[in-house]
C-alpha positions in Angstrom: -49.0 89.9 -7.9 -45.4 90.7 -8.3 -44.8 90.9 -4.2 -46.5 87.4 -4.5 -43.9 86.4 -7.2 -41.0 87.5 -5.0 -41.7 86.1 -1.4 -42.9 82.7 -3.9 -39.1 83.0 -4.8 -37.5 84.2 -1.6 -39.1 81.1 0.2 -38.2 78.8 -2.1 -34.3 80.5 -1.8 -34.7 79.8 1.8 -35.4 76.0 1.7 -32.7 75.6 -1.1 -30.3 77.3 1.3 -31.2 74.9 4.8 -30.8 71.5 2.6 -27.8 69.9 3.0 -25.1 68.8 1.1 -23.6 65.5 1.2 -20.3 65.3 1.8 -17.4 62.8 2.7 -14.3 61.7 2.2 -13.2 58.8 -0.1 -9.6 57.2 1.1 -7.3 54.4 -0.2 -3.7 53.2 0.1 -3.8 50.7 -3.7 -0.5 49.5 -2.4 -2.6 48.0 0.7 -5.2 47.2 -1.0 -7.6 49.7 1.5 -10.2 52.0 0.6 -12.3 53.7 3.1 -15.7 55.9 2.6 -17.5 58.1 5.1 -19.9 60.1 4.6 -21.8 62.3 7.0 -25.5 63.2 7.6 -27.3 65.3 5.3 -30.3 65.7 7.3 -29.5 69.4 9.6 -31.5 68.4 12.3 -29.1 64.9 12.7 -25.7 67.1 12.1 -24.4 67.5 8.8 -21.0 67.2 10.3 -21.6 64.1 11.8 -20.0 60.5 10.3 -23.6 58.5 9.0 -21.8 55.5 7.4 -18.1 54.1 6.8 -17.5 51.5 4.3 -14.6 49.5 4.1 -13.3 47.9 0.6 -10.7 45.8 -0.6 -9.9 47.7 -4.6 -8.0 44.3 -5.4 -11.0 41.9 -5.3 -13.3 41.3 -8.3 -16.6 43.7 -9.1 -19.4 42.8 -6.2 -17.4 41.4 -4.0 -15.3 44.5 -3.3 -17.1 46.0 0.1 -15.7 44.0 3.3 -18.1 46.4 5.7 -20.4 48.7 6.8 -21.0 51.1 9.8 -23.7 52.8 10.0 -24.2 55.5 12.8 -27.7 54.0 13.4 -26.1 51.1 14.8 -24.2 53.6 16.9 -21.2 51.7 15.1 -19.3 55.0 13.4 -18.8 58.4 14.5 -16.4 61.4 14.4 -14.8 64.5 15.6 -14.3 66.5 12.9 -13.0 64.9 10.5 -11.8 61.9 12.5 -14.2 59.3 12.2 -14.0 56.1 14.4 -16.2 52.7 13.6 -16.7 49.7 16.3 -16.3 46.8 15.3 -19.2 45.1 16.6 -20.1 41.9 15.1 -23.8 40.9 16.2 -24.5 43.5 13.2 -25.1 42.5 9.8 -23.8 45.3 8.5 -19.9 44.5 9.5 -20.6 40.0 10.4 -18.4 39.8 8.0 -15.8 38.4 10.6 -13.6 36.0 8.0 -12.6 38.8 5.7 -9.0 40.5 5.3 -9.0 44.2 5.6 -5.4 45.8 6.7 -3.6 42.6 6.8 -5.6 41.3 9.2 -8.7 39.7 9.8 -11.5 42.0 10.2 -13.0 39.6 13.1 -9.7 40.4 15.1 -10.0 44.4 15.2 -11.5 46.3 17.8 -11.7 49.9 15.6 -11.3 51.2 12.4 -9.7 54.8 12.9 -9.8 57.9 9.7 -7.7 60.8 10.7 -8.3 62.9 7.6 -6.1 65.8 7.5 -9.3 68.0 7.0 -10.4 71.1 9.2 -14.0 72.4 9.0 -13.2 75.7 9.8 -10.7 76.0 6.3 -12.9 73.4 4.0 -11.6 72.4 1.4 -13.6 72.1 -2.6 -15.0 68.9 -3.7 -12.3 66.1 -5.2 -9.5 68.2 -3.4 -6.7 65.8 -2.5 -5.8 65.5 1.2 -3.6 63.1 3.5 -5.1 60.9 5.8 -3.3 57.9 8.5 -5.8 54.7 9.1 -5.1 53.0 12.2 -6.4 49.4 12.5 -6.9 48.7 16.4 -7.2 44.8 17.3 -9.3 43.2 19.8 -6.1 41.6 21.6 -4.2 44.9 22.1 -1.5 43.6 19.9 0.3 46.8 18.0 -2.1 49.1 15.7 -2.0 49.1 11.9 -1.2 52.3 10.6 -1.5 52.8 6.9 -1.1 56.2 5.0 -4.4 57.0 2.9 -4.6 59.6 0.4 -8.1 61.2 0.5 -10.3 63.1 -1.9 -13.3 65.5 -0.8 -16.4 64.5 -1.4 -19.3 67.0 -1.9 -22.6 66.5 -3.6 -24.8 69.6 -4.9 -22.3 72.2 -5.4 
């Protein structure tokens, strides 16, 4: 009974340590009125170090109506290297057909990509609501000069 007990509780240890954390980063520049989410895949098999949504926000507009988009890496529309995380700007997709709204300074039906170079490294992680920089870079469709806007970013991890 008691060797029943313990591989009952080393095989539950084992599933507890494959499931995957959520984790993120959440961005914002108040003085631009940015903020920027990603989040990556919790699922192992997908890569948990791999973008699975960006959302962009406006902090200045009224409860509701805050969120301006969304990419979702199942629309192929966001994904990263390390922690730089790209999203298209694709509007045939709901999530992001939001074409009339500001976002940078700019209408988000005039940029190309959405660009979050978090200063983050995988290999020396950081805890979770640890403050790091970050640099947004707005790319527009007619190759006009990027936005850049410094973003200061806290670590985002669920579970621990």
């Amino acid at each position: 009974m008691k060797s029943l007990i313990v591989k009952s509780v080393l095989a539950v240890s084992a599933i507890v340590s494959i499931a995957a954390h959520a984790d993120g980063f959440l961005c914002e520049n108040l003085d631009e009125n940015v903020r920027v989410k990603v989040y990556n895949k919790v699922n192992a098999d997908e890569g948990t170090r791999n973008a699975a949504i960006m959302v962009l926000s406006d902090p200045s507009i009224s409860s509701g109506k805050k969120t301006t988009a969304r990419f979702a890496a199942d629309n192929e529309l966001v994904n990263n290297k390390g922690a730089v995380y790209t999203a298209q700007v694709d509007l045939r997709f709901n999530d992001d057909n939001l074409k009339g709204r500001n976002f940078a300074g700019t209408k988000l039906g005039n940029v190309k990509y959405i660009t979050l170079d978090v200063d983050f490294s995988f290999a020396q992680p950081v805890e979770n609501g640890t403050q790091v920089d970050g640099q947004l870079i707005v790319t527009k469709r007619n190759g006009t000069a990027d936005i850049q806007i410094p973003v200061s970013c806290v670590r985002y991890l669920k579970g621990e």
